[in-house]
C-alpha positions as CSV (number, residue, x, y, z in Angstrom):
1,X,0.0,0.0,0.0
2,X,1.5,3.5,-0.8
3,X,0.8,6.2,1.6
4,X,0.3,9.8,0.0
5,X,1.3,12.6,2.7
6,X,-0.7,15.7,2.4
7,X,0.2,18.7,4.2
8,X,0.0,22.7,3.4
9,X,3.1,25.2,4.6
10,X,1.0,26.7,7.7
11,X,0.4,22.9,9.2
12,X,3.8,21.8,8.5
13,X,5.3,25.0,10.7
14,X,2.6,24.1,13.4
15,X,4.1,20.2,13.4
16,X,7.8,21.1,13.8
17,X,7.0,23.6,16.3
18,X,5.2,21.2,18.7
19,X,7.2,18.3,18.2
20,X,10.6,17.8,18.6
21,X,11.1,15.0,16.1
22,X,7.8,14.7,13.5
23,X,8.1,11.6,12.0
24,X,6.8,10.1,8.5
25,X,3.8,7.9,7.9
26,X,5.0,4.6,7.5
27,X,6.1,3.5,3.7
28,X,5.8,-0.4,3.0
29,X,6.4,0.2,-0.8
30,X,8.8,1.5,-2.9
31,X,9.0,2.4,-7.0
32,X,11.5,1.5,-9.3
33,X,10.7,4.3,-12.4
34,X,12.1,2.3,-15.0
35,X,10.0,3.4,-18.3
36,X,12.3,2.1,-20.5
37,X,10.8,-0.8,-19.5
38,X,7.9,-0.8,-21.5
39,X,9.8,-2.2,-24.6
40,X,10.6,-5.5,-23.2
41,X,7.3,-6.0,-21.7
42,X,5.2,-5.0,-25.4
43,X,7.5,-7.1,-27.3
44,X,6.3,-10.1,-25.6
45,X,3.3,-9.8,-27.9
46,X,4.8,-9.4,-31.2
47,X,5.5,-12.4,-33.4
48,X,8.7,-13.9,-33.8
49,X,11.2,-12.9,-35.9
50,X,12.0,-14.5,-39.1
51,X,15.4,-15.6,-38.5
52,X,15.5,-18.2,-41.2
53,X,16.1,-15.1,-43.7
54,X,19.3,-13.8,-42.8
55,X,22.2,-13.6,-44.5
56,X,24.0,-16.2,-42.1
57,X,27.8,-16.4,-42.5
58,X,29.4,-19.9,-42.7
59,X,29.3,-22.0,-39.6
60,X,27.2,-19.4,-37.8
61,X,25.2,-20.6,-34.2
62,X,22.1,-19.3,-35.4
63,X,21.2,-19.3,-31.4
64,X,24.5,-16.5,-31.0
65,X,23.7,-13.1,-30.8
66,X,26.7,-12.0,-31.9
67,X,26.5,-14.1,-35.0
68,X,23.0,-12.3,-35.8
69,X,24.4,-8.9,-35.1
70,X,27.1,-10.1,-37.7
71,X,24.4,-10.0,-40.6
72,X,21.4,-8.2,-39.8
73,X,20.8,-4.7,-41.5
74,X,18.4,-3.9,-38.3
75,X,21.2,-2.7,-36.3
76,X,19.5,-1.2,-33.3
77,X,17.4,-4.4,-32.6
78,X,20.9,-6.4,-32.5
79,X,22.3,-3.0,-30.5
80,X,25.0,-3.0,-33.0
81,X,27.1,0.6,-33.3
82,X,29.9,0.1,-34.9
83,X,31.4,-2.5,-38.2
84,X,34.3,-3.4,-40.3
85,X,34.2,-6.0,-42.7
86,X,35.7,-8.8,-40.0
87,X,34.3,-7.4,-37.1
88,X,31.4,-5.8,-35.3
89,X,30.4,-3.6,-32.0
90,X,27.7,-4.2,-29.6
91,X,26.1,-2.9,-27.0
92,X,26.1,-5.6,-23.8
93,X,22.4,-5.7,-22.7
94,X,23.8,-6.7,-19.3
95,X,26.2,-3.8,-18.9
96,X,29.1,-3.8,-15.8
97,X,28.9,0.2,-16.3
98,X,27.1,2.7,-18.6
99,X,28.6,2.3,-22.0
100,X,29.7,-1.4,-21.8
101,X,30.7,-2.5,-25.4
102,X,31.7,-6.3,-27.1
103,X,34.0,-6.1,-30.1
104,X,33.8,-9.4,-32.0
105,X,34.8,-11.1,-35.1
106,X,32.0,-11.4,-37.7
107,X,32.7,-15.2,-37.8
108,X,31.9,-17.7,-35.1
109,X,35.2,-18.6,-33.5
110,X,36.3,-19.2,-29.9
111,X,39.9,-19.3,-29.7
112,X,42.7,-16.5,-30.7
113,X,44.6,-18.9,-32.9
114,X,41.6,-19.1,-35.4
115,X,41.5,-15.6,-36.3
116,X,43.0,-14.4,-39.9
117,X,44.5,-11.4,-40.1
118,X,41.8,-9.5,-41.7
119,X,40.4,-10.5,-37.9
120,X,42.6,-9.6,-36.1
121,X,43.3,-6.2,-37.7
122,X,39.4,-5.2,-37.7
123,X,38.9,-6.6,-33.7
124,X,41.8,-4.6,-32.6
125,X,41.2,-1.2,-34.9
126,X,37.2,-1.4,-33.7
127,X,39.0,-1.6,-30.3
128,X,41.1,1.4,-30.9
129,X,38.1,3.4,-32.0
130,X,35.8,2.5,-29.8
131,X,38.4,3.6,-26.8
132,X,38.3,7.2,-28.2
133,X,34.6,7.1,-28.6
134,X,34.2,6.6,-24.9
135,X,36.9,8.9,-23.8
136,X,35.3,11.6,-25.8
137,X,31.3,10.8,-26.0
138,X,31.2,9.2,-21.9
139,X,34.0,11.1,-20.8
140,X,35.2,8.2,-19.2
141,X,38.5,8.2,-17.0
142,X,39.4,5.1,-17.5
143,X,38.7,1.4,-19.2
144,X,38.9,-2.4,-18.6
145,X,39.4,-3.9,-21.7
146,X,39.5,-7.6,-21.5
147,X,38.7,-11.3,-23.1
148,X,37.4,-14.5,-21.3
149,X,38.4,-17.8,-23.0
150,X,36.5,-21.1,-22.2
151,X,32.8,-21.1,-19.9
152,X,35.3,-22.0,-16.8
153,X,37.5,-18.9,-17.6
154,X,33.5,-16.6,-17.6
155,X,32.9,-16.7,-21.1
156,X,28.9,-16.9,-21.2
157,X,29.2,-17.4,-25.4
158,X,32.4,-19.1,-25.3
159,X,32.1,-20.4,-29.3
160,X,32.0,-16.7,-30.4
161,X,35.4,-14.3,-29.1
162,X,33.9,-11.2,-27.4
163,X,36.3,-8.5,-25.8
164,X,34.6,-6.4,-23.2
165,X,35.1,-2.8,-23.1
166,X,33.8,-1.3,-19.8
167,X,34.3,2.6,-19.1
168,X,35.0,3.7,-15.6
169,X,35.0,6.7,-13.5
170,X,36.5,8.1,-10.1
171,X,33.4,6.5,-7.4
172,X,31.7,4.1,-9.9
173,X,32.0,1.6,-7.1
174,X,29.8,3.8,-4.4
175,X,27.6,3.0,-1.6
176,X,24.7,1.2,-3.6
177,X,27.1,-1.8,-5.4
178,X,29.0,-2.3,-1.9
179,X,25.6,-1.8,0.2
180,X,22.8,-3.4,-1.7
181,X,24.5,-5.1,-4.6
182,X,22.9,-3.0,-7.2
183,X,24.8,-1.0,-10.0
184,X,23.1,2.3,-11.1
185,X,22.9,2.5,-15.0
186,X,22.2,6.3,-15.9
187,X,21.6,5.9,-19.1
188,X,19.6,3.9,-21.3
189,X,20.5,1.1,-23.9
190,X,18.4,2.8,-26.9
191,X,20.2,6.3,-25.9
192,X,23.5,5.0,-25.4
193,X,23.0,3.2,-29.4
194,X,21.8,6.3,-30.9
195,X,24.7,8.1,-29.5
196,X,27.8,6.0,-30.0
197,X,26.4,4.9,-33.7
198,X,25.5,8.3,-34.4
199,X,29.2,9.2,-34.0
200,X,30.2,6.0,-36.5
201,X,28.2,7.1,-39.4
């Protein structure tokens, strides 16, 4: 049950003045205004998407996001904000911090060794790039940049290389991460991809 407190200025004067600590009307309930929300909840009633249609590349795990990012044109359903012709940018939907990105090979691979050149060059340029977009766009003070090989090493697609790119700022590790175990995300994902894309047009 929420509790609505009414008062005018004249009653709230007369209150403090006659007692020495007024206190609140219990609250049992609290609101997490989230209205971005709204988008996951909707599509829930929309019909699948055609998947079958896609250009897939070669070997693809038609089940790996990244390997759908690869080849759909709809780049902000796939959150995708950045491509080269061996590699793409994504937005992580389960962000560490605002702005966390995965740079990936197009193709799906899991280990270092299978990468071609091409690969290699367009993973580590998008990397390059996308460094300089956060420095600039986030203002970010800082960045972990790093690579999980194997499910035992955290990889939670470990058939498709992913590097994580996670800004970070003086306090970003406050009160509500050490207190409650919740991380404040300031802004959201469909912001953040109009942004950083918006930039690599």
């Amino acid at each position: 049950m929420i509790e609505r407190l009414n008062f005018s200025p004249a009653s709230s004067l007369q209150s403090l003045a006659s007692s020495p600590s007024p206190q609140r009307p219990p609250m049992n309930h609290y609101a997490l205004w989230a209205p971005w929300r709204l988008g996951y909840i909707t599509a829930a009633n929309e019909p699948p998407l055609d998947l079958s249609k896609l250009p897939w590349l070669p070997k693809a795990d038609r089940g790996c996001f990244l390997c759908r990012a690869a080849v759909d044109p709809d780049r902000q359903a796939t959150l995708t904000v950045a491509a080269a012709p061996a590699a793409i940018v994504v937005l992580n939907r389960y962000p560490y911090n605002n702005g966390h990105l995965l740079v990936a090979p197009r193709r799906h691979v899991g280990r270092l060794d299978q990468l071609t050149d091409v690969e290699q060059r367009d993973v580590f340029g998008l990397l390059t790039r996308m460094t300089q977009l956060l420095e600039t766009e986030l203002k970010s003070e800082g960045l972990n940049i790093g690579l999980n090989l194997g499910r035992v090493a955290g990889a939670g697609v470990p058939g498709h290389l992913h590097w994580h790119v996670v800004p970070r700022w003086s306090g970003d590790t406050n009160f509500m991460p050490a207190t409650a175990g919740i991380r404040v995300i300031p802004q959201s994902l469909e912001s953040l991809w109009e942004l950083l894309s918006g930039k690599m047009m």
